[in-house]
N, C-alpha and C positions, 0 to 999 in steps of 0.2 A: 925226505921221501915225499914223493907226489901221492897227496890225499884230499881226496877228492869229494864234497857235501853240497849234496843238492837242495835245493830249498822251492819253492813257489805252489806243489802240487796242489791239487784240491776239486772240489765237487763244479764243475759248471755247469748250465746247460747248452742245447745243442745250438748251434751258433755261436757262441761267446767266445770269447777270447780268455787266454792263460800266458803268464809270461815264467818259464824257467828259470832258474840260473845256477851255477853251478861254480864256486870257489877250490883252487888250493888251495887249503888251509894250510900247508906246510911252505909255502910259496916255496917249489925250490923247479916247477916245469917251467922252462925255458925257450923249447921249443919242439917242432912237431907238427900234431894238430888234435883237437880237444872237436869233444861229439857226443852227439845223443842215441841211443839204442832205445828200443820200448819192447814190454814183452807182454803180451793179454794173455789172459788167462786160459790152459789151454792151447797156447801158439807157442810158435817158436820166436826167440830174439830177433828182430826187424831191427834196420838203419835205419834213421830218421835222420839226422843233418852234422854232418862236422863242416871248420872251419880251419886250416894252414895257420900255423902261427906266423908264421913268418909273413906273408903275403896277403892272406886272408883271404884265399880260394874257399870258396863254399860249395858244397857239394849235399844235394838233396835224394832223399826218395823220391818218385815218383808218386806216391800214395801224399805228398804232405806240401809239396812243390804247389808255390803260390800262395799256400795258408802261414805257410812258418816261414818262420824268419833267424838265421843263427848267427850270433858277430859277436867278438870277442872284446874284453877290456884288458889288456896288456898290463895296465898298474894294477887294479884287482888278482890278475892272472886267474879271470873268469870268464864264463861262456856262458851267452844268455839264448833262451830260445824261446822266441814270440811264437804263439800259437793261436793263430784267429780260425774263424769259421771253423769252430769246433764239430767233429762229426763223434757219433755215439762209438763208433769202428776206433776213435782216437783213444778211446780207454783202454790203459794199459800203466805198467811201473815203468819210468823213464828212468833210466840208466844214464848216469855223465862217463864219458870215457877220456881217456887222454894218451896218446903214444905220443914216444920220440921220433918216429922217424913217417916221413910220408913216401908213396912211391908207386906207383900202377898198380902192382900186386896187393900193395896193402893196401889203396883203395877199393880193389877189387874186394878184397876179404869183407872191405864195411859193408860193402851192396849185397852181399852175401850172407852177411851176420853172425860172420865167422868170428867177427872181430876187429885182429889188425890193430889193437890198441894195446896198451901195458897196465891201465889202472883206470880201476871201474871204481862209481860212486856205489851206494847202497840203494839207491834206488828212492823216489818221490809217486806216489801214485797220484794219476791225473784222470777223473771220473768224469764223463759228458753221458747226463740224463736226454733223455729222447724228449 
């Protein structure tokens, strides 16, 4: 089963850079596409960046486009997500996600923050002081 542990969170300040990353430990996803969600406290679940296994179409928020960076390691079967020019708005629990299957709809559901994945990490909190 696809189990999913994030790792990198932590305190920045504003500007700085963070780099996520997110492992199957059960190495058993194969394909799909694997993503990040964030959720501030007080908000609802926002998308932030998935990546196509297969291909490795990336696909961003428009709130993180230019700052972040998401691309996958195939032998790891993990997904990293660079986060420079930290903003204070950036604070939130980042979420790994991962589904089997991509498709208009189920993009759509990411931009939406419905989802559109099968298996979520527990979450890494990522803090940018003013």
């Amino acid at each position: 089963q696809v189990q999913l542990v994030e790792s990198g969170g932590g305190l920045v300040q504003t500007g700085g850079s963070l780099r996520l990353s997110c492992v199957d430990s059960g190495r058993t996803f194969s394909s799909g596409a694997m993503g990040w969600f964030r959720q501030a406290p007080g908000k609802e679940r926002e998308f932030v960046a998935a990546i196509s296994w297969s291909r490795g179409n990336t696909y961003y928020s428009d709130s993180v486009k230019g700052r972040f960076t998401i691309s996958r390691d195939r032998a790891r079967i993990a997904v990293d997500l660079q986060m420079n020019t930290l903003k204070p708005e950036d604070t939130a629990v980042y979420y790994c996600a991962a589904g089997s299957k991509v498709s208009p709809d189920i993009i759509a559901s990411w931009y939406l923050g419905r989802g559109g994945m099968d298996y979520w990490g527990k979450g890494t909190l990522v803090t940018v002081s003013s």
